[in-house]
C-alpha beads as a LAMMPS data file, in Angstrom:
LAMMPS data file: protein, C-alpha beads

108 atoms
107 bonds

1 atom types
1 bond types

-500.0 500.0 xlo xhi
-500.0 500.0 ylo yhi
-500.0 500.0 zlo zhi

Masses

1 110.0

Atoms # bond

1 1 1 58.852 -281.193 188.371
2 1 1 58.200 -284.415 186.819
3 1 1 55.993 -284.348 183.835
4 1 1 53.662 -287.333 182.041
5 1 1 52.314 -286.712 178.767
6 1 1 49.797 -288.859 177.099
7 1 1 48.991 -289.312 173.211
8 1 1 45.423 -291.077 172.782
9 1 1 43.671 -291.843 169.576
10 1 1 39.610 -293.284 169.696
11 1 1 38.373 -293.932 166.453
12 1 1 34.585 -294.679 164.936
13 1 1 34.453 -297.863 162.521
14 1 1 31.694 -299.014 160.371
15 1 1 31.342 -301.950 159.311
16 1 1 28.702 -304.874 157.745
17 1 1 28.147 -305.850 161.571
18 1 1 28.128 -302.461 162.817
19 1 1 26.732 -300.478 159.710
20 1 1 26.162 -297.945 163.315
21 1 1 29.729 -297.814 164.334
22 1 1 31.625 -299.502 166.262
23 1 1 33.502 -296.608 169.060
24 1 1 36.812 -297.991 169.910
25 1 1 40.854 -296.632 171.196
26 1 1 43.377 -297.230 168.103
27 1 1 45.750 -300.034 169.057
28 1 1 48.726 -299.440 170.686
29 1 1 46.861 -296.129 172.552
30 1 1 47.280 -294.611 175.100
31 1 1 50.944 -294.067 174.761
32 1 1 52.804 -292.308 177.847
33 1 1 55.774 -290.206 178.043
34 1 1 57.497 -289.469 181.340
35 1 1 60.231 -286.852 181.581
36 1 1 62.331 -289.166 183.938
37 1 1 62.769 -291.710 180.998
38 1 1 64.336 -288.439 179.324
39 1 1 67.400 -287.657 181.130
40 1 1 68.301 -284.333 181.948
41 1 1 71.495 -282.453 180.955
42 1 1 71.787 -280.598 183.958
43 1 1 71.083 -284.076 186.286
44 1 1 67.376 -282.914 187.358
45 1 1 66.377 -286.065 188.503
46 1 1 62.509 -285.461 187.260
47 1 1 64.432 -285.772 183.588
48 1 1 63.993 -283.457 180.527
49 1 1 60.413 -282.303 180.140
50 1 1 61.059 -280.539 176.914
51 1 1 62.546 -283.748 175.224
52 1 1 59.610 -285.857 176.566
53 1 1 57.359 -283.539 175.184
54 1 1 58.639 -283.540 172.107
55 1 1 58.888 -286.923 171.739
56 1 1 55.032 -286.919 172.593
57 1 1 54.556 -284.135 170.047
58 1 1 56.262 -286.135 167.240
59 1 1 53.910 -289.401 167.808
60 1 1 51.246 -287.330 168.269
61 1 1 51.583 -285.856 164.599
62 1 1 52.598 -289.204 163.505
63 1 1 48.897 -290.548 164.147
64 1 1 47.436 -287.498 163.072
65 1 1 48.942 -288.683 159.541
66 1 1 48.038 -292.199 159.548
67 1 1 44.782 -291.420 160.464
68 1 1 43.987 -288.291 157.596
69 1 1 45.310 -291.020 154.872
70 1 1 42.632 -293.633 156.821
71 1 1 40.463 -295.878 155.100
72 1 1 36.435 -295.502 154.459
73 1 1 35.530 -297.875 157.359
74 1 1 36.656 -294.998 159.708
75 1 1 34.025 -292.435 160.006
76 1 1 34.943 -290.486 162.953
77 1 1 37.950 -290.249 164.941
78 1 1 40.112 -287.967 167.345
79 1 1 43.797 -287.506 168.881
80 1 1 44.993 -285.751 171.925
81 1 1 48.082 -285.191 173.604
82 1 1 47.327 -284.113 177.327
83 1 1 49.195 -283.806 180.466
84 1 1 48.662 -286.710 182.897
85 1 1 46.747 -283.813 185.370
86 1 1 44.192 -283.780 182.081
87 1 1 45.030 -280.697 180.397
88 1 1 44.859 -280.889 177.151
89 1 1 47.799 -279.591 175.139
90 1 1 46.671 -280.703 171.367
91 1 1 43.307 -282.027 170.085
92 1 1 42.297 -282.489 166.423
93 1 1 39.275 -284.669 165.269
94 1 1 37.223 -285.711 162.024
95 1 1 33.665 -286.255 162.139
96 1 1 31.117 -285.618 164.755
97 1 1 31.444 -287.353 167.966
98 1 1 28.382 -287.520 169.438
99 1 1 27.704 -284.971 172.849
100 1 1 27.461 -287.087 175.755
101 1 1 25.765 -284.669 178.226
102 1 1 22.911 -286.048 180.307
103 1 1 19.309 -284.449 178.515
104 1 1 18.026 -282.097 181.222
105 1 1 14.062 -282.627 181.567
106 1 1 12.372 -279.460 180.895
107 1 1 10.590 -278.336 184.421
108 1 1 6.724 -277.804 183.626

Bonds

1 1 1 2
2 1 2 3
3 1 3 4
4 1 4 5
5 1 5 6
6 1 6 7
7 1 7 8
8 1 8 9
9 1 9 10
10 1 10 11
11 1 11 12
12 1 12 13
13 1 13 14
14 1 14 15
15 1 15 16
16 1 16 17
17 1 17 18
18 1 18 19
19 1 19 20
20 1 20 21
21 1 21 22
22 1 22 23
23 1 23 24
24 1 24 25
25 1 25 26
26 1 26 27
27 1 27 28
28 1 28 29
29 1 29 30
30 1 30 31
31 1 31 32
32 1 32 33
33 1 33 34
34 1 34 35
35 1 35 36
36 1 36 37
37 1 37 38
38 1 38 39
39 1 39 40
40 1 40 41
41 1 41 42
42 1 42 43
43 1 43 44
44 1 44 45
45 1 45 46
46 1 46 47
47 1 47 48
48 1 48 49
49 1 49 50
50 1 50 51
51 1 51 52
52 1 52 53
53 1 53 54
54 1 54 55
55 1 55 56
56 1 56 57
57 1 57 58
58 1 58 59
59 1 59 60
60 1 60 61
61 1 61 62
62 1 62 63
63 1 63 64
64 1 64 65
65 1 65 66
66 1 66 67
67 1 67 68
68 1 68 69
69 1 69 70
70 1 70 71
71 1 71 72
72 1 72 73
73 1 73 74
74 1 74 75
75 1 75 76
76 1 76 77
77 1 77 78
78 1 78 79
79 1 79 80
80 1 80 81
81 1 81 82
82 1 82 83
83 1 83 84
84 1 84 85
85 1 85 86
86 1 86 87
87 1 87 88
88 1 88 89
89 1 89 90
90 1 90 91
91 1 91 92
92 1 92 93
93 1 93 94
94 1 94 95
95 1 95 96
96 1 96 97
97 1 97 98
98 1 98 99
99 1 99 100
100 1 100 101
101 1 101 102
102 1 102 103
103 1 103 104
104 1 104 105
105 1 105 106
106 1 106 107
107 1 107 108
């Protein structure tokens, strides 16, 4: 079975304009990796899952590290590494990011 991983990386930066945040995806993100750009030894023609997810792994941790050393203008931020179905494998974040559910009006 063919397999699509995805790294993403959204990030929370202040600034003199935006003393509020500004939300935004970290350049170069969302980064894909496809097991049929990973050929298989044994000629499976959907490629090698375990070398594309390893390779997704190994970026993954790679902007984990670039973003702990970070600079002060980044307040928030989070990483994921998720199947393309949406599942998510890995998921580490700093800061708060805020709770998007709809507010549910109290019935009187």
């Amino acid at each position: 079975m063919r397999n699509i991983y995805i790294v993403n990386a959204t990030q929370v930066v202040t600034s003199e304009s935006h003393p509020e945040g500004l939300f935004s995806t970290v350049s170069g993100y969302p980064k894909n990796y496809d097991s049929r750009n990973y050929p298989a030894q044994d000629g499976n023609p959907n490629g090698d899952t375990d070398a594309a997810l390893d390779a997704a792994k190994s970026e993954y941790h790679a902007r984990l590290s670039e973003l702990y050393k970070g600079s002060a203008s980044r307040v928030m931020w989070t990483v994921t590494l998720e199947m393309a179905d949406g599942r998510t494998i890995l998921r580490e974040s700093k800061g708060a990011f805020p709770d998007m559910t709809p507010v549910q009006e109290a019935a009187e």
